[in-house]
C-alpha positions as CSV (number, residue, x, y, z in Angstrom):
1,X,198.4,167.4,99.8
2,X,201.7,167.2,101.5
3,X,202.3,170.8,102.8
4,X,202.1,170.9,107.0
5,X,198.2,172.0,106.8
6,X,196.9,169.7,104.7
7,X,198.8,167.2,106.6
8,X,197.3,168.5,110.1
9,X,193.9,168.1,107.9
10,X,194.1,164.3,108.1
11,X,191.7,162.8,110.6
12,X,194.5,161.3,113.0
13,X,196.5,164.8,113.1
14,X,193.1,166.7,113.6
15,X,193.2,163.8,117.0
16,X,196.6,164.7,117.7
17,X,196.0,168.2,117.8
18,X,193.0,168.3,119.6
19,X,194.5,166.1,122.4
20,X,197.5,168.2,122.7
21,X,194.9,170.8,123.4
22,X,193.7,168.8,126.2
23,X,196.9,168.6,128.0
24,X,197.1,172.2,128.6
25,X,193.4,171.3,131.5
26,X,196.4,170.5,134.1
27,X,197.0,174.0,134.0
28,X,194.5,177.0,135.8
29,X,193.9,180.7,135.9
30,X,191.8,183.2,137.9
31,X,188.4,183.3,136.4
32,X,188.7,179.9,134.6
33,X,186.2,176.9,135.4
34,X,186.1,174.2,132.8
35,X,187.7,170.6,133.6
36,X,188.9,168.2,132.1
37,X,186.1,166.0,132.7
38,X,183.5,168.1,131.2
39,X,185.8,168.4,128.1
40,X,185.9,164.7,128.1
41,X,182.1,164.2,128.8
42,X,181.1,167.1,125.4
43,X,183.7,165.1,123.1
44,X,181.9,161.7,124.2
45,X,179.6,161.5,121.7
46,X,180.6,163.4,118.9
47,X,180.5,161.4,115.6
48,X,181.4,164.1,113.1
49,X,184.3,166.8,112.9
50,X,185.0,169.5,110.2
51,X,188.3,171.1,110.3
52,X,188.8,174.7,108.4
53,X,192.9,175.6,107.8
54,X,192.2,179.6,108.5
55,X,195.1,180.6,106.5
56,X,194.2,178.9,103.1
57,X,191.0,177.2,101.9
58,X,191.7,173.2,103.0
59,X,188.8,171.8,105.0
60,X,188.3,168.1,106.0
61,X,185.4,166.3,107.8
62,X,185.7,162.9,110.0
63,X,183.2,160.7,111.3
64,X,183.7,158.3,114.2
65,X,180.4,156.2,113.1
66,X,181.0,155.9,109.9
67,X,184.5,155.8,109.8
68,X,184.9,158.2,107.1
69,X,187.7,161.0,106.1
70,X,187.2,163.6,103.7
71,X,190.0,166.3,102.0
72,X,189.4,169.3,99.9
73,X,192.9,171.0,99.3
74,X,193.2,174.5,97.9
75,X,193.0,173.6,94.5
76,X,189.7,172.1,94.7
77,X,191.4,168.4,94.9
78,X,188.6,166.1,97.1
79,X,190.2,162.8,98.8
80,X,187.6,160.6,100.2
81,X,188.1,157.4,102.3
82,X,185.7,155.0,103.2
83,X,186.9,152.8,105.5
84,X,184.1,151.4,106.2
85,X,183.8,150.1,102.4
86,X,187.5,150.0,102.4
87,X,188.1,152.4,99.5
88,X,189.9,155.7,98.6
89,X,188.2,158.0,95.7
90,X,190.4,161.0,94.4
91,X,188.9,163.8,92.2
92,X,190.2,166.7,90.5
93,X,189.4,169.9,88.8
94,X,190.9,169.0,86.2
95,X,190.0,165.3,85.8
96,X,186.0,164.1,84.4
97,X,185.9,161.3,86.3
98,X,186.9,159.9,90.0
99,X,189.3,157.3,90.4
100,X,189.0,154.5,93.2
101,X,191.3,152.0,94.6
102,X,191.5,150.1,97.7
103,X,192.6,151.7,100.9
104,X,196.1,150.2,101.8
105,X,196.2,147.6,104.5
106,X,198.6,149.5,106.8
107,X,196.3,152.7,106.8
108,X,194.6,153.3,109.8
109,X,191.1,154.9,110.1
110,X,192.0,158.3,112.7
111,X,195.2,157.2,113.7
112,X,193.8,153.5,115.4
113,X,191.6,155.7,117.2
114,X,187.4,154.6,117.1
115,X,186.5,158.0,119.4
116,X,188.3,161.2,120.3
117,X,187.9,160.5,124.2
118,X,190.5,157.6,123.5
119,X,192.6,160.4,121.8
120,X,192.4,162.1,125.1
121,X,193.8,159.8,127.6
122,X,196.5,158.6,124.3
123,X,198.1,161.7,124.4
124,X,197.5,163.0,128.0
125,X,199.9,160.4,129.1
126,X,202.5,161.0,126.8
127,X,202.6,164.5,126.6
128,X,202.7,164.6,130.8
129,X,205.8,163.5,130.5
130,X,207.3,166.8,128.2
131,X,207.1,169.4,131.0
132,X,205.6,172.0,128.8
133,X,205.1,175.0,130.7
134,X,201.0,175.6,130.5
135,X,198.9,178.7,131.2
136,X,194.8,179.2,131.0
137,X,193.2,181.8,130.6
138,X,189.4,183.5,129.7
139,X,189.2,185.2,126.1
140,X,187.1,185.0,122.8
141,X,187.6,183.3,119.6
142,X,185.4,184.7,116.6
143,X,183.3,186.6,119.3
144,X,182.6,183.3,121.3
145,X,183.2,183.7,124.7
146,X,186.2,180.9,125.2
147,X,189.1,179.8,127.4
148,X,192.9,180.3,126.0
149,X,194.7,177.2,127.0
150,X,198.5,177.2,126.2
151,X,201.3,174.9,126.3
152,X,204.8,175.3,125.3
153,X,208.0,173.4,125.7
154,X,210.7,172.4,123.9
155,X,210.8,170.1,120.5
156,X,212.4,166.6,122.2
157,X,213.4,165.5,119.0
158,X,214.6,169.1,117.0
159,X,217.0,170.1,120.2
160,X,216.8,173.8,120.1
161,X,213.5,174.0,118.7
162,X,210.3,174.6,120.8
163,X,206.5,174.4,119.9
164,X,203.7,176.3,121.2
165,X,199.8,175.1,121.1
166,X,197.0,177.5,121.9
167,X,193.3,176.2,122.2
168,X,190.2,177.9,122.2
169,X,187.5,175.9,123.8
170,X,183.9,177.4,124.0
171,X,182.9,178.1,127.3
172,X,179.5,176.7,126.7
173,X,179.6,173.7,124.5
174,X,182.9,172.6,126.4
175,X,184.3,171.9,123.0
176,X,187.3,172.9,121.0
177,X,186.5,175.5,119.0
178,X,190.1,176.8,117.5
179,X,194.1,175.9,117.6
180,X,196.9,177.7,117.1
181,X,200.8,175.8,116.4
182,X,203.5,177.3,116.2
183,X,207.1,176.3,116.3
184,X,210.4,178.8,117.0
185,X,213.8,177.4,115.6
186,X,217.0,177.7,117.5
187,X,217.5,180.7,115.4
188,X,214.9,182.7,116.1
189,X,212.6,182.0,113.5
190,X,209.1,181.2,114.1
191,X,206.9,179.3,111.7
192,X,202.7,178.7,112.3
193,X,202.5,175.1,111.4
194,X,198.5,174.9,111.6
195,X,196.0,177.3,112.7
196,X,192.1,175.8,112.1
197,X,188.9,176.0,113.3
198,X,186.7,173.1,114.5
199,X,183.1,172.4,114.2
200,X,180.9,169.4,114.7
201,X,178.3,169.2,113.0
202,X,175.6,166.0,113.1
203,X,176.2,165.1,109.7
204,X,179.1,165.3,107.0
205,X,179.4,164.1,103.6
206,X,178.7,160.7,102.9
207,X,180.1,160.3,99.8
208,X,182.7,162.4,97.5
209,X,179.6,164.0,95.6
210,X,178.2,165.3,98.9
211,X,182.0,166.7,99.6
212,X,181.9,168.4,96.3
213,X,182.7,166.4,93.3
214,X,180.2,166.8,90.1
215,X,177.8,164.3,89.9
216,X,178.7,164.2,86.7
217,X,181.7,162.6,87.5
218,X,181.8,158.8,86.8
219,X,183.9,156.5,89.7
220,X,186.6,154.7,87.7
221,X,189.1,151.9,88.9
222,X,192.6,154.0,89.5
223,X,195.3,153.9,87.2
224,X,197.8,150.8,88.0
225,X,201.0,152.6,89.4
């Protein structure tokens, strides 16, 4: 799980990428009505988010309450962490059985983050200070009816490199519903570092059987490095 997607799939980067969303609300276009406020006020409660990579088959879940993060790569690999409980299970295809060991002490649930609203105002501030040139706009996305925010600026630490972040936010739930990344190099070449689809559902799996792992398959203590 360490191409850029799967990375992105990790609860703190799903944060980080919703949040750089946000930043693009300081913008505003003809036709355009949702605020930042009302963004802040749907995202208030949400417990639960499920991330789909569109371009391969990774999804991962997050819950706020119970403090859970869930993987499934495109091999069918499942990484589930409990932080709760304070323990990481892996399964594979190929393996019978699902090995657990504790999560390490450094690891932080979503980043440090206990809701995405503190997301918000974590990376509002700091990306307020990029100058990213920003632009809004009425669309769809999947044939909802959404606004097309867009940032853009240049990479602060890749000097003549910029990055681009489009997000889709439904225009009647108030919630990201899509995001686009993309990053050009200084020669030219562009590269889609993520492109996903959110959704928030009231529950998610609550343990690695319910995100897909036979029930078959006994937990085991993981293999000592």
């Amino acid at each position: 799980m360490k191409n850029s997607v799967i990375r992105l799939a990790t609860a703190a980067a799903i944060i980080v990428a919703v949040m750089v969303g946000m930043y693009v609300l300081t913008g505003s276009a003809g036709g355009t009505s949702i605020t930042i406020a009302q963004v802040r006020q749907a995202m208030h409660d949400i417990d639960w988010v499920h991330m789909t990579n569109k371009t391969g088959k990774e999804v991962a879940w997050c819950s706020f309450g119970s403090r859970i993060q869930a993987l499934v790569d495109g091999e069918g690999k499942i990484v589930f962490f409990d932080f709760n409980a304070g323990k990481r299970q892996v399964w594979n295809p190929s393996s019978d059985a699902i090995y657990e060991s504790p999560i390490e002490e450094t690891r932080q649930f979503a980043g440090g983050i206990s809701r995405i609203t503190e997301g918000v105002d974590r990376m509002f501030d700091s990306l307020e200070q990029e100058g990213w040139n920003v632009t809004k706009e009425l669309g769809t996305y999947e044939g909802k009816k959404v606004e097309v925010w867009a940032a853009s600026g240049p990479k602060k630490d890749k000097p003549g490199n910029s990055c681009a972040v489009t997000m889709y936010v439904d225009v009647q739930t108030k919630l990201p519903v899509g995001i686009l990344d993309v990053m050009e190099g200084s020669n030219g070449t562009t590269q889609v570092r993520a492109e996903a689809r959110f959704e928030y559902p009231a529950t998610g799996p609550a343990n690695i059987y319910e995100a897909g792992a036979p029930k078959s398959a006994p937990i085991k203590p993981a293999p000592s490095e």
